[in-house]
N, C-alpha and C positions, 0 to 999 in steps of 0.2 A: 371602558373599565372603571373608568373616575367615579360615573353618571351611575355604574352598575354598585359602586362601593356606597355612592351617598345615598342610594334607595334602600340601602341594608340598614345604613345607621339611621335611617328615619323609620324604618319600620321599627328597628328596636326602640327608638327613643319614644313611640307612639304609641306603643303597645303598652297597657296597662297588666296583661297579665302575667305572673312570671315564666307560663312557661313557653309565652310568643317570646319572652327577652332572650330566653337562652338559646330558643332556634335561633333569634337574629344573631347573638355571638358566636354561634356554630358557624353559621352561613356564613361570616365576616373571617373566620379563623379560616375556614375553608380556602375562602376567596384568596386570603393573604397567604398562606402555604401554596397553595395551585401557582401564584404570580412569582413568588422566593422558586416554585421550583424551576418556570421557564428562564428569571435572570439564570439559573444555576447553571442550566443547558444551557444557554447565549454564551455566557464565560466558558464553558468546556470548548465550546468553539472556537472562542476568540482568542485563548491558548493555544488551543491547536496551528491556527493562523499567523500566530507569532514562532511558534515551533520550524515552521515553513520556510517563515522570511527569512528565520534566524540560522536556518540551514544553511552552511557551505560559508558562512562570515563568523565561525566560531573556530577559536584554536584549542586543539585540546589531543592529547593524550593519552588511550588506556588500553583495557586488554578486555574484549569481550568474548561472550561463549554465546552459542547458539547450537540448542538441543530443537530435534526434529521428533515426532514423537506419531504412532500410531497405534489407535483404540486405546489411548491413555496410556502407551509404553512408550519407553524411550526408543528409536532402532538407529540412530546416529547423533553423533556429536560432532562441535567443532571449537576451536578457540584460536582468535586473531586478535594484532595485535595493532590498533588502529591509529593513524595520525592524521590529523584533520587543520588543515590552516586557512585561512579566509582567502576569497577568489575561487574557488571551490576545489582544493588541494587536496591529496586525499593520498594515502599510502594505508595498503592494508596486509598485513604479511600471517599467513595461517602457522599456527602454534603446532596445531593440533586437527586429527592424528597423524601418528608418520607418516604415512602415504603422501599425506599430504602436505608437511612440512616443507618450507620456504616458498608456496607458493605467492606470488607476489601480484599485486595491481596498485599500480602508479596512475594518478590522475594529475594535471596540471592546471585542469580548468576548463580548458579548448580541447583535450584529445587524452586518453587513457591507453594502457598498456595492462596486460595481463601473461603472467609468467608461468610459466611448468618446469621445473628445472629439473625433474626427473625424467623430462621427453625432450627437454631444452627446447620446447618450442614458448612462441609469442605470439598473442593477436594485438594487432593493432585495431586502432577506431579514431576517427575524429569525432569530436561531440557536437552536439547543437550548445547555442551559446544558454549560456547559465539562466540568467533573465527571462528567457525562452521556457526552460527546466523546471523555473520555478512556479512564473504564471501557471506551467500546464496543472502542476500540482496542486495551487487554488482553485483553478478552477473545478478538478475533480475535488478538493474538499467541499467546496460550492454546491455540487451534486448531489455528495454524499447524505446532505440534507434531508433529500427527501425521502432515503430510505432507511437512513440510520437514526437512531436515537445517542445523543452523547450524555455523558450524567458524570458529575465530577462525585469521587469516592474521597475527597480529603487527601491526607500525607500519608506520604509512604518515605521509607529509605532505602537507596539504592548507590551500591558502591559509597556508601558513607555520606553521601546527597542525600538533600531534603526534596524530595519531589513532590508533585501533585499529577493523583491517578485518574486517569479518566475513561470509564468504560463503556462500552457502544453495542445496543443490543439492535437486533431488528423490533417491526412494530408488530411481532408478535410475542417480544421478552424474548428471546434467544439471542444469549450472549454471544459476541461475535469474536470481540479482540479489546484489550487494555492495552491503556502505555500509561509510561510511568514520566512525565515531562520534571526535569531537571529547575529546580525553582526560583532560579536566577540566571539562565542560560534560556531555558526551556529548549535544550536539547533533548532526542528521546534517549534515556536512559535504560527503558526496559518496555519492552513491544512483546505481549502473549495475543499468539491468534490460535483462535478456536473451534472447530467442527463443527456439522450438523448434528451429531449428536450431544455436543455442548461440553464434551471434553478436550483437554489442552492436545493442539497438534503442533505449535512450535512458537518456541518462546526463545529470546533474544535480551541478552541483558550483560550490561557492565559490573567485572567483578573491581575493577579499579580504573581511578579517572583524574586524569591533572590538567586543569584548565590554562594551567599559567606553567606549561612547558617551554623548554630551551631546545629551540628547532634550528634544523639546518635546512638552509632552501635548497637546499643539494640534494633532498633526499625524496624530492618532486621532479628529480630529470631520470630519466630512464637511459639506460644504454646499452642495447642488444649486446647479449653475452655470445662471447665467438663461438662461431660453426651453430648457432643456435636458428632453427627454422620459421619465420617471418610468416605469419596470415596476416594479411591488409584486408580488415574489414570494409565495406564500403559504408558512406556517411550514412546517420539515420536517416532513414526514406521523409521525403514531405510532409506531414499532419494536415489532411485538410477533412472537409466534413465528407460524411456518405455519401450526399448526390453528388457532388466533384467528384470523387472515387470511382464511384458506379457509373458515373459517364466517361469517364477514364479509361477505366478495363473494356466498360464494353456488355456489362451484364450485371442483376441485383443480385445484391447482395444478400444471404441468407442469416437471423439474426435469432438466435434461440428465443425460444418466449417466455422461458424459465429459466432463472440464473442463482446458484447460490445467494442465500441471505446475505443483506450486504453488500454485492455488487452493482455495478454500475455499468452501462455502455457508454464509451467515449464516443460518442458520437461524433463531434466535433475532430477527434482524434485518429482517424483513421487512414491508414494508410496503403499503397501500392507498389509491391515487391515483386520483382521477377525470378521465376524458377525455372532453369531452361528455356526460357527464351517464351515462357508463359506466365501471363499477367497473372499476380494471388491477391486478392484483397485481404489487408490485414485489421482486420476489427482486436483494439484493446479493451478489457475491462479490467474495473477493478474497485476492491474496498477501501481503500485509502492507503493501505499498507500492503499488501500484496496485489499480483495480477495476472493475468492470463489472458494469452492471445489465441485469437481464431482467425487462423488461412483456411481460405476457400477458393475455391477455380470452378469451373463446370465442366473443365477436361480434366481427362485422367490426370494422375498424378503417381501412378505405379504403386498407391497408396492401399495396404493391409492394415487389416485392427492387428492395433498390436499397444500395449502400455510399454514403455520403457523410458527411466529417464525423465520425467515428467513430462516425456511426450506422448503425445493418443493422436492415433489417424486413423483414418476409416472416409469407406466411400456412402452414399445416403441418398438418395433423391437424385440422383444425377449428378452430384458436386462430389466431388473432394479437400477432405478436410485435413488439417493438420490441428492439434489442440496445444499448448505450450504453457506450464503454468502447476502451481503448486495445491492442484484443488484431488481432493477424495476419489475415490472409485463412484461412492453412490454421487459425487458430484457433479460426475463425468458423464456417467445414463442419465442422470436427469437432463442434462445439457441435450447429449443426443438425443433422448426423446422427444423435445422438446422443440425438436429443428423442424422447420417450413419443409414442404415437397418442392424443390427448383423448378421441379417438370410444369 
């Protein structure tokens, strides 16, 4: 790039007539714009990568809403009320709507809890450790690379914060998802993800936020409310890569060749869950902020098309699938079309 800036400045300084000078000033303003705009994309990144680290070692405070939205209309809402303390602490209690009101999830770091106190039931989980959590999350920013574009949009304000925006198109310009990074925390303040047809499907943002709260560590232990019904989730499955998997199970894995703008396959990520007493391979993907997972088997699975829930199964080529995950209708055919024949 040096070698390519100092052949510019010699051409202009050598050219005697004025209108080589002014190409050579184009050429040079060019060059210098094109190089401003790739530091500009490095720094979106490297924000981003601070956003990450900065995850789960900040204490903070507020109440955020999260609207779900389809073909540009709103068709659900929700508003919680979040407490976050370092070691990866985490209390989230829903506001909003009734139905759903006092629902609760306690995190302690090591193991989380989730409440219904309208069914009084609980699931339990132990986690993977934090360090583990977080690495994964670099590394799929790492990825995200080569199929996204980041581009910083300047200041924004959010909950009374001064943040900086940064938005991620595929490399064909189709905006994907914004976040809105907190400018002294660089916590995410406000995350819109976006459709294929390039309108808002759900957006996540803080109406109020206090960094410097008076917390109680008491409000990180959980304690099963009487006569209340206990699910013990089992730990999260192994993460290891596809050929350890697929020599694992016993059979390849089947891997769309088409994925929504934006995403990614963890390749590295995958893992092996049992269903009745039958091996599933679980392939995750994802765009940095959201994901979806694909189970498959090559034996039945009792398995009917059917949407519900953000679940889609269907049988295909001899496998069965299960889909899990918060992607479109047309996101979902492209997907299955887009699937290998097992046979």
């Amino acid at each position: 790039m040096s070698r390519l800036l100092g052949e510019t400045a010699q051409v202009v300084l050598v050219s005697r007539g004025r209108a080589l000078w002014r190409i050579g000033i184009c050429v040079l303003t060019t060059l210098v714009v094109g190089l401003a705009a790739v530091w500009s994309d490095e720094a979106a990144w490297e924000r981003l990568e601070a956003s990450i680290r900065a995850a789960g070692n900040v204490a903070y405070l507020g109440i955020r809403d999260i609207v779900i939205f389809d073909k540009g209309r709103k068709v659900s809402g929700y508003q919680q009320k979040i407490t976050r303390m370092p070691g990866n602490r985490e209390r989230i209690v829903v506001l909003y709507p009734p139905d759903q009101r006092g629902r609760l999830k306690v995190c302690n770091g090591s193991e989380v809890w989730e409440y219904w106190p309208h069914q009084n039931k609980v699931i339990h989980q132990q986690l993977r450790p934090f360090a583990e959590q977080r690495q994964q999350r670099l590394a799929v920013l790492s990825s995200l690379k080569r199929t996204l574009e980041a581009r910083s949009l300047g200041d924004g304000i959010v909950a009374g914060r001064l943040c900086h925006i940064i938005a991620f198109s595929d490399y064909s310009g189709r905006l994907v998802r914004k976040v809105w990074l907190d400018g002294l925390t660089t916590v995410e303040l406000k995350v819109q993800r976006f459709g294929s047809d390039e309108r808002l499907a759900y957006s996540s943002y803080y109406t109020t936020i206090n960094f410097h709260p008076q917390l109680d560590e008491t409000m990180f232990v959980f304690e099963v409310p009487e006569g209340a019904i206990v699910r013990e989730l089992p730990p999260p499955p192994q993460r290891m890569t596809l050929a350890d998997a697929q020599a694992k199970v016993g059979f390849r894995a089947l891997v769309p060749a088409r994925l929504p703008p934006g995403y990614v396959f963890q390749q590295d990520q995958v893992a092996v869950n049992d269903h009745r007493g039958q091996p599933l391979l679980w392939l995750p993907f994802t765009n940095g902020v959201d994901t979806f997972s694909l189970f498959q088997s090559p034996a039945p699975l009792q398995c009917e098309t059917s949407v519900r829930s953000r679940v889609v199964t269907w049988t295909q080529g001899g496998y069965s699938f299960v889909l899990v995950g918060t992607l479109s209708n047309k996101e979902i055919r492209s997907i299955q079309r887009s699937m290998p024949d097992g046979r």
